[in-house]
N, C-alpha and C positions, 0 to 999 in steps of 0.2 A: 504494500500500500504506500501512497504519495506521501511524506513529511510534507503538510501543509498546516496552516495556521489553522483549521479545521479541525484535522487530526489533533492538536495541541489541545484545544479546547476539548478532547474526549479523552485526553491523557494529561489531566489534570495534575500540577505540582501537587505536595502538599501546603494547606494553607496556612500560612502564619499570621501568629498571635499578637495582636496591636502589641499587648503589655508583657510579649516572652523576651526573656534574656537571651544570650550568644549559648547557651548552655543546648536549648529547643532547637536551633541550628544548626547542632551539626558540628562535631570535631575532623579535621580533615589532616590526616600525614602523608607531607610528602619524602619519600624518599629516592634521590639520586643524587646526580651530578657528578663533577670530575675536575679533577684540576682543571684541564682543554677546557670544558663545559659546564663552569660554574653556574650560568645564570637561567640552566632549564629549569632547577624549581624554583627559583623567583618565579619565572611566567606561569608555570605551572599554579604553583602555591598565590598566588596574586588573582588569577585568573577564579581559581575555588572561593577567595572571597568575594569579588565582585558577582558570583553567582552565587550569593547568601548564604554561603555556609559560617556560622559560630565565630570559631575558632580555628588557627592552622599551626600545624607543626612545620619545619622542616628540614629534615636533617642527610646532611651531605662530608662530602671528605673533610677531614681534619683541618686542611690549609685554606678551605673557600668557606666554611664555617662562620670565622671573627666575620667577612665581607657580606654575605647573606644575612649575619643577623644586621648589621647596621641599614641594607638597602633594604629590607622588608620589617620594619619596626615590631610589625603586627605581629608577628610571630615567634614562636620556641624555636632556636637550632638545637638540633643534638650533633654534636661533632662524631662522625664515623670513623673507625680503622682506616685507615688509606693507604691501599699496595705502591710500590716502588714502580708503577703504571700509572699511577695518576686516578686510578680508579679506587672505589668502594670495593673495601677486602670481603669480600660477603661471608666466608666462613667467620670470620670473625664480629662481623659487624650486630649477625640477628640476636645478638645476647643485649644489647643497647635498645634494640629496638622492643624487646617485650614486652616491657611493658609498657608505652606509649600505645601499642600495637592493640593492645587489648579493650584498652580505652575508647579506641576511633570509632567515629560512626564510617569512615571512607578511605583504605588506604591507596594511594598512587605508587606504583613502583615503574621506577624505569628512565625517565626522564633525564638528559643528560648522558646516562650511561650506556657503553660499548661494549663489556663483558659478558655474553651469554651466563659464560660460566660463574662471577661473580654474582650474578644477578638470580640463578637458580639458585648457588648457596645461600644467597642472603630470605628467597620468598619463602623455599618450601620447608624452611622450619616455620613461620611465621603464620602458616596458613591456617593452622590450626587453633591460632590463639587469638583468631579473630571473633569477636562477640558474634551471635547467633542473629544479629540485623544489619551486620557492617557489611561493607560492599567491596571489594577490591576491584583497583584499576591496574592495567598491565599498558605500558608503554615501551617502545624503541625493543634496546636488550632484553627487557625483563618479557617480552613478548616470544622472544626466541630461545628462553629459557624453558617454554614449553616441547621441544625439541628433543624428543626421546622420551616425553613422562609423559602424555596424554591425559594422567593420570591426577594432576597436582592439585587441579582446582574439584574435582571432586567435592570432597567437604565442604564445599560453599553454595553446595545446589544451586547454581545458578546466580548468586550473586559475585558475580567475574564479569569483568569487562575487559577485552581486549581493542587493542584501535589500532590496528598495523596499517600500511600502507600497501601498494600491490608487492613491493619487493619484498619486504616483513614477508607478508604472507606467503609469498613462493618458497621463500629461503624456509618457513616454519611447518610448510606441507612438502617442502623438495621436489619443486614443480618447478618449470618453466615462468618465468613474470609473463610472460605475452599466453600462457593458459588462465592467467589471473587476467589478464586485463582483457580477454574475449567473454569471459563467463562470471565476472565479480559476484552476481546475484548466487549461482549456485555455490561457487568456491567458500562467498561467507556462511553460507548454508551449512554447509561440508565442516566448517571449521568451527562453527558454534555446535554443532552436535557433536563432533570429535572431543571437544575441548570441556563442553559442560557451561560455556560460557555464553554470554553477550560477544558479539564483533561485531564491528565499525570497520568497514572496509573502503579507506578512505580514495577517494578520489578527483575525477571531473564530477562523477557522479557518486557518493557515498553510499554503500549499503547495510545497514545495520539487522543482523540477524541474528534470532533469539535459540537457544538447545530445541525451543518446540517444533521449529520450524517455519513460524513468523516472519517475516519478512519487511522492511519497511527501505525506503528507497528518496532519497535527499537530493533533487536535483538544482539546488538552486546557493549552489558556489559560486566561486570569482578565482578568476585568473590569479587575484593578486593574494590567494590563500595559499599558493603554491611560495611558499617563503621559509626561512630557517626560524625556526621558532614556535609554527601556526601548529603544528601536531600538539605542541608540550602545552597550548591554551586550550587544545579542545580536552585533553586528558583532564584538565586541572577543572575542567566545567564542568566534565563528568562527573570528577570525584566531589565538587561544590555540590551539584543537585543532589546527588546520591546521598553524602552527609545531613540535606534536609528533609530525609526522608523517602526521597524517590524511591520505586524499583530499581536496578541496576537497565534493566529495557529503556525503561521512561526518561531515566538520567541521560542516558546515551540517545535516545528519539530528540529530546530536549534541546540538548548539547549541540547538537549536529545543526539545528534546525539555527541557535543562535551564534552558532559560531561564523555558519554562514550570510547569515543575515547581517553581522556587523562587518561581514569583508565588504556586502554591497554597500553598507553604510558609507564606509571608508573611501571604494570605487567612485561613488560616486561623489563623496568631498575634496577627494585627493585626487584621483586618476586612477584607472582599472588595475595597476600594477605597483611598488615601490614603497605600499603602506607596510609599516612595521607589527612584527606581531605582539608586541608592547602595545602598540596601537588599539587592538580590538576590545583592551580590557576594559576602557572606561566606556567601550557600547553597552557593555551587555547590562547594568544595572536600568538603563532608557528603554531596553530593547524588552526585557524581563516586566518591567510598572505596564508597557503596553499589551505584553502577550499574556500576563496572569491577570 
């Protein structure tokens, strides 16, 4: 079915309370980043507030820590392990993270980071010590961490969210990219019933598919969403609605629909290309008063 403003109004947010605190909102942790890629959970974690979540965690390598907590005030960092790669040591790091982990209403993993393998070491202890409503988000690496375990997200019945892109998803079912990009609709199909999860398979045209076989279909992107950064805002929106209550479906149906929505915003104040993905975060609070 079409992502249109239609469908939105029959896939109702949950409502908020004139007189509720940040607490009703929603806790959101992100976890990534890398020396190279310090500022994905900025956008990420920035992006979860502007789509009404609570509160945000976010914690990334040891050396970009002190600079993340000064550029996102709003937030808790936790400083992670950090390999002699530049990356998040994930064998070591999920002992920091549990209990933060336990607490979230939304965790994001992945953003910023290149290690498959760190990225499996660091999820699949965590996955079980996610509260029985939380939702998890899977970005970049932590996407390709799936890659031999089929198996991981299991215990979350369904509240997993993956958002690969056509190559993620080749590289994560060991396919041909140009098989992903003749058949996206069935491929996300294919890899949300594989996986146990929500996908977002992102593109010209976006397809988000549920483990039941659900389908829903986002055609109305912009050229200028194709940018370094735009993946790590739409996770982070994900992980925002999710945090207030969403399903993991609805968060991601949600997400897609605003994420695109402020690139046309942008196209059409800026020009159809050159807009930053910094840029989309202060639509979505405008974008959000008029579609709830």
């Amino acid at each position: 079915m079409a992502v249109t403003r239609a469908l939105l109004r029959q896939l109702q947010l949950p409502r908020l309370d004139d007189e509720g605190d940040k607490e009703e909102r929603g806790r959101v942790l992100v976890v990534g980043g890398s020396s190279q890629v310090a500022g994905a959970v900025l956008l990420a974690g920035v992006a979860a507030l502007r789509a009404g979540a609570g509160k945000l965690q976010l914690a990334t390598v040891t050396s970009a820590a002190p600079t993340i907590g000064i550029a996102v005030p709003e937030a808790m960092v936790i400083a992670l392990p950090q390999a002699r790669t530049g990356e998040i040591a994930g064998s070591r790091a999920h002992d920091a993270l549990a209990e933060p982990v336990a607490r979230t209403n939304a965790l994001l993993v992945g953003p910023g980071m290149s290690s498959e393998r760190a990225a499996h070491a660091l999820i699949s202890p965590l996955v079980r010590r996610l509260s029985q409503e939380a939702v998890l988000v899977l970005d970049a690496a932590a996407i390709l961490a799936l890659t031999n375990d089929d198996a991981m997200l299991r215990p979350l019945d369904g509240r997993a969210v993956l958002t690969p892109h056509a190559g993620e998803m080749a590289s994560l079912l060991e396919i041909d990219t140009r098989d992903v990009e003749r058949n996206p609709a069935e491929v996300a199909r294919l890899a949300a019933a594989r996986f146990g999860a929500v996908v977002a398979l992102k593109g010209a045209e976006t397809y988000v598919a549920e483990p039941s076989g659900t389908l829903y279909r986002y055609a109305g992107g912009s050229v200028g969403l194709a940018t370094s950064g735009s993946g790590d805002t739409l996770a982070g929106i994900v992980a925002g609605l999710a945090a207030r209550g969403a399903s993991a479906a609805h968060a991601t149906v949600w997400a897609t629909y605003l994420h695109g929505a402020a690139g046309r915003q942008l196209a059409r104040r800026l020009g159809p290309i050159g807009f930053l993905a910094r840029e989309l975060l202060a639509e979505l609070p405008p974008l959000l008063r008029r579609l709830g």
